[in-house]
C-alpha positions in Angstrom: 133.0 66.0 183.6 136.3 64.8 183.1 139.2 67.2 183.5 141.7 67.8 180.4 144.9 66.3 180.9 147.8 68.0 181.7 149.7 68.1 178.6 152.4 70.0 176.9 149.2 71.0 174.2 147.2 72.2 177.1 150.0 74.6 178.5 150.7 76.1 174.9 146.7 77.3 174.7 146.7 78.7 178.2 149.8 80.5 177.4 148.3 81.5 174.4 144.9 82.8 175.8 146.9 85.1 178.1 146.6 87.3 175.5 142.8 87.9 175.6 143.8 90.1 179.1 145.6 92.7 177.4 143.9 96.1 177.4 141.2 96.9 174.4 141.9 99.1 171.5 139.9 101.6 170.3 136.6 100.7 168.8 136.8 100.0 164.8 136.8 103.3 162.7 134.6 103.7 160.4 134.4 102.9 156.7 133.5 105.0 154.0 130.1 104.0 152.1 130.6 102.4 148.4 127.4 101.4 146.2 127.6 98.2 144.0 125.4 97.5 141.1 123.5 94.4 140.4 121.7 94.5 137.2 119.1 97.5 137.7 119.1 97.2 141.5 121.7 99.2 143.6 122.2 98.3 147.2 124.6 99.9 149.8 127.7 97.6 149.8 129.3 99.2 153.2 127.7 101.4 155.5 129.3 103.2 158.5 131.6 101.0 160.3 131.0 97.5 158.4 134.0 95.8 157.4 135.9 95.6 154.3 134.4 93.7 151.3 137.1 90.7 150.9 136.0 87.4 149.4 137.8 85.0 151.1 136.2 86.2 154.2 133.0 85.1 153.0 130.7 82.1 152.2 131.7 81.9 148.7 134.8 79.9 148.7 137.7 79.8 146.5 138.1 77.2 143.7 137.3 73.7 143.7 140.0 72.1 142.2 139.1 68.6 143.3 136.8 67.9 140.8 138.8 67.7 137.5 142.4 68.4 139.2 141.9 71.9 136.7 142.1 75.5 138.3 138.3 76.3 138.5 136.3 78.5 140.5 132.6 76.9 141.7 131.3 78.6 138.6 133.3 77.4 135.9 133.0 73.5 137.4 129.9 71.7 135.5 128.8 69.9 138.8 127.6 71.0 142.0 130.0 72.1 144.5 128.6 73.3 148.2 131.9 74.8 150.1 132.0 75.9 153.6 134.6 78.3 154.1 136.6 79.3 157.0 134.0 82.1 157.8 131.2 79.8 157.6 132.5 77.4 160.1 133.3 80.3 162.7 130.0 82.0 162.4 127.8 78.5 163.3 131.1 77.5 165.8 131.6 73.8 163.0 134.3 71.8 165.2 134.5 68.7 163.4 133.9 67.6 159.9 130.8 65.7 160.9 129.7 69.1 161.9 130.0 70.9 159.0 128.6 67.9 156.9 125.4 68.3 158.8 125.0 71.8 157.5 126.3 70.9 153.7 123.3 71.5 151.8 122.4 68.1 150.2 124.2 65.5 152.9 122.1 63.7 154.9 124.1 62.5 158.0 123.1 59.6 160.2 124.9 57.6 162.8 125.9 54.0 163.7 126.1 55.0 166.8 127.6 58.0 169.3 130.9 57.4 167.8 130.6 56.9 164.0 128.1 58.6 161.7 128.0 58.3 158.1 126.6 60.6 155.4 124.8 60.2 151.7 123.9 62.3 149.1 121.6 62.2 146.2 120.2 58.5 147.1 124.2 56.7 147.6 126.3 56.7 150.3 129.7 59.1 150.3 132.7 57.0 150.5 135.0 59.1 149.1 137.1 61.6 151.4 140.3 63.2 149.6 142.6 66.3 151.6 143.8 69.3 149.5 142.7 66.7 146.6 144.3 64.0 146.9 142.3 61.5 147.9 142.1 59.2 151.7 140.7 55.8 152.0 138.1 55.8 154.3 136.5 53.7 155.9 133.3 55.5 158.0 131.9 51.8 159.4 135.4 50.8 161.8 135.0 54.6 163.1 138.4 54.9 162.1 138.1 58.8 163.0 137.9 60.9 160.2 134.6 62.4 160.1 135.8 63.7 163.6 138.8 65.4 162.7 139.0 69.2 163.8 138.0 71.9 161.3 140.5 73.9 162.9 143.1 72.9 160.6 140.8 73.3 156.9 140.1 76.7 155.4 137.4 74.9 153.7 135.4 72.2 153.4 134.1 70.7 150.1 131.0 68.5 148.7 131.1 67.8 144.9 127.8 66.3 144.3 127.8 63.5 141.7 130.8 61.2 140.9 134.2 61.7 141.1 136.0 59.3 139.5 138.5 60.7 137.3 139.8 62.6 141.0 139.1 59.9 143.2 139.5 56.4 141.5 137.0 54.4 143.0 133.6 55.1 145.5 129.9 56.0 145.2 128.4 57.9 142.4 126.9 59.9 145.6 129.8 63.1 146.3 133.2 63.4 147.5 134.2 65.6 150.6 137.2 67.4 150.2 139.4 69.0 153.3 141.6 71.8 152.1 144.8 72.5 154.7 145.4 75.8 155.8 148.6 77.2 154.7 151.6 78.7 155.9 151.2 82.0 153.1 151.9 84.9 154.9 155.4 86.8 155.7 153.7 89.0 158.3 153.3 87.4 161.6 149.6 87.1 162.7 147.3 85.0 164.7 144.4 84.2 166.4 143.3 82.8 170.1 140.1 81.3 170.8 138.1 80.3 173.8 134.4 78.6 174.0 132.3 77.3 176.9 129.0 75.8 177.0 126.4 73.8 178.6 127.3 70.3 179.3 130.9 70.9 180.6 131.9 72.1 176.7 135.1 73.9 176.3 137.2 74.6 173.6 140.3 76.4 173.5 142.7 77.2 170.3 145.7 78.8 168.8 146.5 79.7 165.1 149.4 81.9 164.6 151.7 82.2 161.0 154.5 84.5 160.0 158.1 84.9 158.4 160.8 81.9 159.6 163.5 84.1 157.9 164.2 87.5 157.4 163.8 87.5 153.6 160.7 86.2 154.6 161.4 82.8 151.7 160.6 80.4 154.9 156.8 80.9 156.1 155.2 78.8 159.1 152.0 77.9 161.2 150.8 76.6 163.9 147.4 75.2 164.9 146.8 74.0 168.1 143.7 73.1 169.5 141.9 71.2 172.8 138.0 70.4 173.0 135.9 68.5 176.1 132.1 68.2 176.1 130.0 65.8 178.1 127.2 64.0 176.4 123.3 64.4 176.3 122.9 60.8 177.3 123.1 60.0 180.9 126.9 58.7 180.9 129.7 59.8 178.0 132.0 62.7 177.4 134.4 63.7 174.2 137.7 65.3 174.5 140.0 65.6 171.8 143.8 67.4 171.0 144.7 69.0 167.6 148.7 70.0 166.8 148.7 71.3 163.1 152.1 72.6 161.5 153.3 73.2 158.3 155.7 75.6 156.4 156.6 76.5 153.3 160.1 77.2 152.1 161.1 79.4 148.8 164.2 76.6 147.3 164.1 79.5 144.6 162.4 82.0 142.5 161.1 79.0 140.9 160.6 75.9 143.3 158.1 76.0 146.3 158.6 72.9 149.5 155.6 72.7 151.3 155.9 71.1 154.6 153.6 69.9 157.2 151.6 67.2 159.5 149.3 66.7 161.9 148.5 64.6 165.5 144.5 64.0 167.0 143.3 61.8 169.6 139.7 62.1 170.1 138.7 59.7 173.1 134.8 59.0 173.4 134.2 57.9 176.6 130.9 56.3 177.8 130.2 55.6 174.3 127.1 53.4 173.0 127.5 51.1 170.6 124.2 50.6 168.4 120.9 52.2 169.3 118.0 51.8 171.9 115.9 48.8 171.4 112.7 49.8 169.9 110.1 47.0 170.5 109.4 45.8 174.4 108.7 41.9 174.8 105.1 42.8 174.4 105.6 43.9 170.9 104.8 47.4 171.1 107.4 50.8 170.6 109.5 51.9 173.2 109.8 55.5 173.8 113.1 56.0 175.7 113.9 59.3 177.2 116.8 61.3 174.7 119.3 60.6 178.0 118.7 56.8 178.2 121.8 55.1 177.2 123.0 51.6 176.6 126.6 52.5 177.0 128.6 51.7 180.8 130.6 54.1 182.2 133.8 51.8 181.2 132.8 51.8 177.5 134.9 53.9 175.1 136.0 54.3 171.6 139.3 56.2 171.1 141.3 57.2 168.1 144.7 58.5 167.3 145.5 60.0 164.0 148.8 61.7 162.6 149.7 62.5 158.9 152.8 64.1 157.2 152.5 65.5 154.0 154.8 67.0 151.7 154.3 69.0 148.3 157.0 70.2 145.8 156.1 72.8 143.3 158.4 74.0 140.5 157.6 76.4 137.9 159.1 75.5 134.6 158.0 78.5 132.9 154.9 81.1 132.8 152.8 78.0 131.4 154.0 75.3 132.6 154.9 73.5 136.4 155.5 70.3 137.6 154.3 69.0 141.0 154.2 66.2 143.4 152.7 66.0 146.0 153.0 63.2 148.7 150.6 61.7 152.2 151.1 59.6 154.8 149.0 59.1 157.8 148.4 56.8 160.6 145.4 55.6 162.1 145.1 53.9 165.4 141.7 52.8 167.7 140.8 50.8 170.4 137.5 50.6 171.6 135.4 48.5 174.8 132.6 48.9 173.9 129.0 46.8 175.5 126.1 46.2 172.8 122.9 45.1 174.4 120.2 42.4 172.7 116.9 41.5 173.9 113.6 43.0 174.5 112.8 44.6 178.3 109.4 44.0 179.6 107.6 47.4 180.2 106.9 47.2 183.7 109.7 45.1 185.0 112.9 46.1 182.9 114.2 42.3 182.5 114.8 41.0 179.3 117.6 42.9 178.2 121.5 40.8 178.2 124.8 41.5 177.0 126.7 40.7 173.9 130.0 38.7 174.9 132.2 41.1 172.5 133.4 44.7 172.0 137.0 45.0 172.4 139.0 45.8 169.6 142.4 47.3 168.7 142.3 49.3 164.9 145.2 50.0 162.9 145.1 51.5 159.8 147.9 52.9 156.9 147.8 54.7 154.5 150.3 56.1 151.7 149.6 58.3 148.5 152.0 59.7 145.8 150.6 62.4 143.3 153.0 63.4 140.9 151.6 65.8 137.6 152.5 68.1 135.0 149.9 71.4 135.0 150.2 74.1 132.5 148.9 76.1 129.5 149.3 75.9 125.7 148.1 77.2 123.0 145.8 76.0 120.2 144.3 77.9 116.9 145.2 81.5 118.9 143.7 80.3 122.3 145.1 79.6 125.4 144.0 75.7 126.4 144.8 74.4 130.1 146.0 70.4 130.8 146.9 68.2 133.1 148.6 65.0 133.5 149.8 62.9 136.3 150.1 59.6 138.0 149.3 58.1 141.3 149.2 55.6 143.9 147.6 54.9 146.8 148.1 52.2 149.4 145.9 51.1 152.5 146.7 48.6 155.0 144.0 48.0 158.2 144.0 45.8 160.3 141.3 44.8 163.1 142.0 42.8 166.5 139.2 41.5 168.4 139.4 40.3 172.2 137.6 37.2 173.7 135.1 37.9 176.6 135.3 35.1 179.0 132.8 36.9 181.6 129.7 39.1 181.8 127.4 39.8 184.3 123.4 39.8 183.6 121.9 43.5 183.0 119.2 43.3 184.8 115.9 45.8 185.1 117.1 48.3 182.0 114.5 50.6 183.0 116.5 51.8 185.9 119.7 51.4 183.7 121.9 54.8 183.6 125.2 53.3 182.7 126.6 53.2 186.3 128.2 50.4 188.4 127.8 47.9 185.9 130.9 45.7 186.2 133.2 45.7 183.3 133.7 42.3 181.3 136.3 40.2 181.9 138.7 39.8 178.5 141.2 37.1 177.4 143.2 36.1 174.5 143.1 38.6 171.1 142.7 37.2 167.5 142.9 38.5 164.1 139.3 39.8 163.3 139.7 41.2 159.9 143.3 42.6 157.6 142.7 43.7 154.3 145.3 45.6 151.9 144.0 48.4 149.4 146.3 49.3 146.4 144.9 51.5 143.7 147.4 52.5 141.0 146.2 55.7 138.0 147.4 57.3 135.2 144.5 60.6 134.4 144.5 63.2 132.1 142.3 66.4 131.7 142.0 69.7 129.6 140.2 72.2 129.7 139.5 74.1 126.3 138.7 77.5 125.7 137.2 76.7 122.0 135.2 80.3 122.0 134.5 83.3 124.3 131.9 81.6 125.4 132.2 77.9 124.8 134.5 75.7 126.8 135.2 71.8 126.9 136.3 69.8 129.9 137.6 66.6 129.1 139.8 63.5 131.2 140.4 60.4 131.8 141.6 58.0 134.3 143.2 54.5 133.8 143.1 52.9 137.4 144.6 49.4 138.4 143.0 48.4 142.0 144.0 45.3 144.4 142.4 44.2 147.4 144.5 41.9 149.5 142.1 40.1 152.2 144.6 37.8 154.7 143.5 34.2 155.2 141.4 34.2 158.9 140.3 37.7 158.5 136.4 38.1 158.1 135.5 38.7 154.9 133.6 37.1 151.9 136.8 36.2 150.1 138.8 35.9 153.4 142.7 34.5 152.6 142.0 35.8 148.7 142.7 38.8 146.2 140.9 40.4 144.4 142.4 42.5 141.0 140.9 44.5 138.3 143.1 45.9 135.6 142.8 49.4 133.6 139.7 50.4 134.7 139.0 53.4 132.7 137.3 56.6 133.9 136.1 59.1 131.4 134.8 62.3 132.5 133.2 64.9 129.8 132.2 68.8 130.9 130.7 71.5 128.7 130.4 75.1 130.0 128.7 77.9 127.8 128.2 81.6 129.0 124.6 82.7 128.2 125.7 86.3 129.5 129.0 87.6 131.0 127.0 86.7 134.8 125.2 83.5 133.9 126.8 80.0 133.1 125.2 76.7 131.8 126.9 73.5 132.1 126.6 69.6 131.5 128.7 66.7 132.4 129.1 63.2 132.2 131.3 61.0 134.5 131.9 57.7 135.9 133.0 55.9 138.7 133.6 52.1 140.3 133.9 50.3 143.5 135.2 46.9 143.9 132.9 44.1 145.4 134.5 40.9 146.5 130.8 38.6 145.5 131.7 35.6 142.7 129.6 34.0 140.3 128.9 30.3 139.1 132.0 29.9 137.8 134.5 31.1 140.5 135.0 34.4 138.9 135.1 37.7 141.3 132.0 40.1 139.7 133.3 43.4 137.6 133.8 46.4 140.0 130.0 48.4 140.8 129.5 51.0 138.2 128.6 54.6 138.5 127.4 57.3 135.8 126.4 60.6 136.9 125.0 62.8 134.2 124.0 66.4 135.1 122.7 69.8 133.5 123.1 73.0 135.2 123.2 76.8 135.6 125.3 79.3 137.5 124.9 83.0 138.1 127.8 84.7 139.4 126.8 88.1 141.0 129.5 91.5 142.2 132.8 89.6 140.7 131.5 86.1 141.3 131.1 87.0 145.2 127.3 85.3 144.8 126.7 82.6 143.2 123.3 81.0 142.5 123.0 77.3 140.9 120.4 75.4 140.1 121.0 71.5 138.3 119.1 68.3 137.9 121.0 65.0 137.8 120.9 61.5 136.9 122.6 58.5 138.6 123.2 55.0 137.9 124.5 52.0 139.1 125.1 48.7 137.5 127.0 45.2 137.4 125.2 45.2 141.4 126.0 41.4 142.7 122.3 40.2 143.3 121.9 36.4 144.2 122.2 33.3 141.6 119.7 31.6 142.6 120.3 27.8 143.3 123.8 28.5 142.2 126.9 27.9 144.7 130.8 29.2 144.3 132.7 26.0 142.5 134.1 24.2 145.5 132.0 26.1 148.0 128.5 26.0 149.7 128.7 29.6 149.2 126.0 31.4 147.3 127.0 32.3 143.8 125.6 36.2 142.6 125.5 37.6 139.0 126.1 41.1 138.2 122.3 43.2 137.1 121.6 46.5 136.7 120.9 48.2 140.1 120.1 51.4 142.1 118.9 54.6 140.2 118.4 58.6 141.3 117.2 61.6 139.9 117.0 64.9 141.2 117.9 68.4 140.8 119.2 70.7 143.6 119.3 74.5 144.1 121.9 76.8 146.0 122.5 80.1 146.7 125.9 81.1 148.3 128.1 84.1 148.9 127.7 87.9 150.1 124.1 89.7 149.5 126.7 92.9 150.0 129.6 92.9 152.3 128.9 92.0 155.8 125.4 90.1 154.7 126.6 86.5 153.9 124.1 83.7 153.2 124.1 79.7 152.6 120.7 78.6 151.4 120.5 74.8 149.5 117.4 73.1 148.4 117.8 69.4 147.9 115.3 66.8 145.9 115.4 63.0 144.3 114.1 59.5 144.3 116.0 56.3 144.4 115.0 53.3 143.4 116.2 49.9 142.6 116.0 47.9 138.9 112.6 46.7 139.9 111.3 50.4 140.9 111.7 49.5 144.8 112.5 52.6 146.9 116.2 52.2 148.3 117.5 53.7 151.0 114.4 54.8 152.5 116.2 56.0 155.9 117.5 58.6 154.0 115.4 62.1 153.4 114.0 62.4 150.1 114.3 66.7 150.1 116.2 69.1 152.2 116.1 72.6 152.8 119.0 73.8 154.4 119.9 78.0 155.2 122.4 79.8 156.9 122.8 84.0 157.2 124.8 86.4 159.1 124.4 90.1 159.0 126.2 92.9 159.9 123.9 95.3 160.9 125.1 99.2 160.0 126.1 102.8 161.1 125.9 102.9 164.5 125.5 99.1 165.6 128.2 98.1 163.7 129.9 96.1 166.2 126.8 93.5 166.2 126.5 90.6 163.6 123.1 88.7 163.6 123.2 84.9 162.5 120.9 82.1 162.0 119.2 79.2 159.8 117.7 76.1 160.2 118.1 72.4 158.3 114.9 70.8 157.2 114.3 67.4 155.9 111.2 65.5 155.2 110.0 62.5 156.5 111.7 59.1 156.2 111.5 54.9 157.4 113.2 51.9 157.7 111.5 48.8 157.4 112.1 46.6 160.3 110.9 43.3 161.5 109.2 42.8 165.0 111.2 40.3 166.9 107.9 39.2 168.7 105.3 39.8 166.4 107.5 38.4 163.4 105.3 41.3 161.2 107.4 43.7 159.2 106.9 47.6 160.8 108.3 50.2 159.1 109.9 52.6 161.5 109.4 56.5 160.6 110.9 59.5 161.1 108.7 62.7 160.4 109.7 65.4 158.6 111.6 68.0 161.6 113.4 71.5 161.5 116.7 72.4 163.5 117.2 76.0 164.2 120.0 77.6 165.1 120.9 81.1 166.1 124.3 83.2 166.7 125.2 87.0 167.7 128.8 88.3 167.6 129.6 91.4 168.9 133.0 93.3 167.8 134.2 94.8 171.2 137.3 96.0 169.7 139.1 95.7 166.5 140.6 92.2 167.5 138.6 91.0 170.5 135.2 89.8 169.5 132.7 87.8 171.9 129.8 85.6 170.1 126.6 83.4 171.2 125.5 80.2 169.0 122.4 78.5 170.1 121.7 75.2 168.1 118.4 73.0 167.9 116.9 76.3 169.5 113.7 74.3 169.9 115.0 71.4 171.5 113.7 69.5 168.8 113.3 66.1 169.5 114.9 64.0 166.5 116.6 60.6 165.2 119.6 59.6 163.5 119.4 56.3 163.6 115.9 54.7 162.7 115.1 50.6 162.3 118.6 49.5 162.0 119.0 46.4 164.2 115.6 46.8 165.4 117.1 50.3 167.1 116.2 54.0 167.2 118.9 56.7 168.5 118.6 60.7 169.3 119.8 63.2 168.0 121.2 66.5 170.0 118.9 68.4 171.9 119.4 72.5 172.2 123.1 73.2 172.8 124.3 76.9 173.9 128.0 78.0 173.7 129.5 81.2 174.4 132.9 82.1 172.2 135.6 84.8 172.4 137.9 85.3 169.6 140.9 87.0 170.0 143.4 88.5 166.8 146.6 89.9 166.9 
């Protein structure tokens, strides 16, 4: 295990933690019982000594305004939204993003490697990734670092399922995820500590505290700080990363809200792989590598900083109407050594296997985004009518810097392989590898009318303007050239009808592009990729909307796909010429049930189904699970065990293959991965009213798994059982 650093971050949470030795409290008193009624059935909301019913301190969520840029709970949005809240992510110990994506109901993640993963829902791959709405441009392949940022700075995590155009310009008709900030909203001074060690060297340590800046209480602040080590499964490898989170807001005036804030992670992986095991022998038949083989050194690693500043101005005009803007900047910078491996090892001997003369690489990446609208109320034929309108713009810059390897030293038997005193290559001189510039420019609308009781209309549009700047020498298929598409319009179209005061039904209708940088016969770049997403639905909302059930069935497609023109060239070039066609298609539906059973019984359960397939009824995507079960609970139990909260669930997926060709055999193999169950556990015990200790066991089974299958003629594992022991302290 590596030690943490000694850093300024790392005296600030041992300070902090010195709180956890000050002397217990009394236990909780107890509450006083209160009945709720659901329909005909009545069930004990609180019993003796459970806590207060509150909904943000459940599964629920709060609303989902990233999907229309309207104020809308989950139940009054006509797609589906799976949110994991603040409590959510405490109860199952969710660190990272990539965590909690792995228990969104829906998301099937896989991963490159032990350093990048990447997620898809409903047949297409998620691309999009916006923060408090506004959306970042990611990019999950360079392991730029996102998916690994710390939860510890989100009060929730959003998926909405489907496409998200008239929010997020352009992407996959697939889902966006959206990370919504903790604020700085409370006058009283409060906080929390937090401490967790586990089984392969993890420990995690944290401090969130907010309060008054002034006496009149008009300037607010908080503080997030947070440090995280934990070795790997595999026989070398360890991840440690550092989170400082601030922001404040300030009262200008009765009227006019500054929000401040920023952010600064490093996550270092050291020891990481890149690629997967190899899964043929120079025989031609499988491998079957034990879960800690590795094909990592111990000099590898892939390490990422990432800051970002933010800023939002809110001014009410009136009681309808306010005008806000809202502004991001963040900074992204890698490097990475990293060793892949090629070859096939003989069985008995190990030989076979050599190095790849690459793997160095310095990442830098930029990105700027402006959001400036006008939100408010009017009224219409005696009804009250919501709108929005706004413009934005968003600006990437990455860049990518490879090194030369002038050295490497033969690999020898990989069956006694661990990683260990294999020299490290020799580099020289750095080049440009790949530098791209992303500019995407919108002017969007959207209203939401109220045209009866029960009858309302969501309707919007997006006019978006997109540039892709790709500088001469960089890698690319249109490498020194740019490529431009004008007024790209996005309409989006949402119909909500109340069939009683608890039960919703809903449809909608929405598009979305992405840019592809193929030509055809004549020179011409191809139209950006199409999306349509087309769904029907229905929400129950149970004890105030506290539980919400859903159940919808969907309908993507995707057109003007480049496919190869065939025996035509690019004018000028031996390069192949495409045409646009109609491509990929999925339909589905998907089930969910979310939010408190009563208070202190909180469940997450989401069933997932589709097919995908391409314009000639091909299955696409077959490395991806075609249904999902995923469920999460946690119970408080009553009266006089009141201090213990059960937990537990498990994430299903059925079977699924890649289709990869034997480098000895030259025969086509498709490479499977059966249909598996992770199960995970928690218990929390309250041993006073701040200080509570807590247990999470995952993959409880020790399942063994993949999350990479086929690709590159590779196979990698996933996690085996992990067990982590947590104490939370508040104050």
């Amino acid at each position: 295990m590596n030690l943490l650093k000694p850093t300024k971050i790392n005296q600030i949470i041992l300070i902090s933690l010195g709180v956890i030795s000050t002397p217990f409290a009394a236990f909780a008193e107890s509450a006083d019982d209160e009945t709720v009624e659901l329909s005909t059935l009545k069930i004990s909301a609180q019993g003796e000594g459970e806590r207060e019913a509150n909904p943000s301190d459940e599964y629920v969520g709060s609303n989902a305004t990233s999907v229309t840029g309207l104020s809308a709970s989950v139940k009054e949005t006509p797609q589906m939204v799976n949110v994991v809240t603040e409590k959510r992510m405490q109860d199952q110990q969710l660190s990272t993003v990539n965590d909690v994506l792995m228990q969104t109901p829906g998301v099937s993640v896989k991963e490159y490697d032990s350093s990048r993963q990447y997620y898809f829902a409903r047949g297409f791959e998620i691309t999009n990734m916006m923060i408090d709405g506004i959306q970042i441009l990611f990019d999950p392949g360079w392991g730029t670092g996102e998916q690994n940022a710390s939860t510890a700075m989100y009060e929730q995590v959003e998926v909405i399922k489907g496409a998200t155009g008239l929010t997020s310009g352009s992407g996959n008709p697939s889902a966006a995820i959206n990370l919504v900030r903790k604020r700085a909203d409370q006058t009283e001074f409060e906080g929390s500590a937090s401490v967790s060690v586990g089984n392969r060297s993890q420990l995690k340590s944290g401090l969130d505290v907010q309060g008054a800046l002034s006496d009149t209480g008009h300037v607010r602040g908080r503080l997030v700080v947070e440090v995280e080590q934990e070795d790997s499964f595999r026989s070398v490898g360890d991840t440690s990363s550092q989170l400082v989170y601030g922001t404040t807001e300030i009262d200008l005036n009765d009227s006019t809200l500054l929000t401040l804030g920023g952010s600064i992670q490093s996550v270092d992986n050291n020891g990481t792989t890149w690629g997967g095991l190899p899964l043929w022998y120079d025989d031609g038949t499988r491998t079957d590598w034990d879960r800690s083989k590795t094909t990592a050194a111990d000099w590898t690693y892939w390490n990422s900083d990432f800051q970002s500043l933010f800023a939002e101005l809110k001014h009410q005009l009136n009681d309808d109407w306010t005008l806000n803007l809202n502004a991001n900047y963040g900074t992204s910078k890698g490097n990475s050594q990293l060793l892949y491996v090629l070859g096939n090892s003989n069985r008995d001997t190990g030989l076979g296997i050599s190095p790849w003369a690459g793997g160095k690489f310095d990442l830098d990446s930029e990105y700027t985004m402006v959001d400036a609208f006008a939100h408010g109320s009017f009224n219409l034929f005696d009804r009250d009518h919501e709108v929005r309108v706004g413009v934005s713009r968003a600006e990437r810059e990455f860049t990518a810097t490879q090194y030369a390897v002038t050295s490497t030293t033969p690999i020898g038997d990989f069956n006694a392989w661990d990683g260990t005193g294999y020299p490290e290559f020799v580099y020289g001189d750095s080049s440009l590898y790949e530098s791209v510039k992303e500019t995407q420019t919108a002017l969007y609308a959207s209203t939401k009318l109220n045209l009866t009781d029960a009858f309302k209309v969501i309707a919007g549009t997006r006019v978006t303007s997109f540039e892709l700047d790709i500088a001469p020498g960089g890698l690319s298929i249109a490498a020194g050239d740019s490529i431009e598409h004008n007024n790209i319009v996005t309409p989006y179209l949402g119909a909500l009808y109340d069939l009683t005061e608890s039960v919703t039904a809903y449809a909608s209708y929405t598009d979305i592009f992405n840019s592809q940088g193929e030509r055809d016969s004549t020179g011409a770049t191809l139209d950006p990729v199409e999306g349509a997403s087309m769904e029907l639905g229905v929400k129950a909302g149970f004890m105030d909307d506290r539980l919400i059930a859903s159940a919808a069935v969907f309908d993507i497609e995707q057109d003007n796909l480049a496919q190869a023109d065939t025996g035509q060239v690019v004018p000028g070039t031996t390069d192949q010429a495409y045409v646009a066609a109609d491509g990929a298609t999925s339909q589905g539906y998907e089930l969910e049930l979310v939010g408190a059973i009563r208070a202190g019984w909180d469940v997450q359960l989401g069933w997932t189904q589709y097919k995908a397939e391409d314009a000639q009824g091909n299955k696409v995507n077959t490395d991806q699970p075609r249904r999902q079960l995923k469920a999460y609970t946690s119970y408080q139990l009553p009266n006089d065990l009141h201090q213990w909260t059960l937990g537990g669930g498990f994430a299903w997926e059925s079977e699924s293959y890649a289709t990869a060709t034997n480098p000895i055999t030259a025969a086509s193999e498709e490479v499977k991965q059966e249909s598996y169950t992770l199960v995970n556990l928690m218990a929390k015990y309250a041993a006073s009213p701040n200080l509570t200790l807590q247990v999470n066991v995952d993959n409880l089974t020790d399942k063994t798994y993949y999350t990479n299958i086929g690709t590159f003629g590779q196979y990698a594992y996933g996690t085996p059982r992990t067990v982590s022991v947590s104490g939370l302290y508040q104050f």
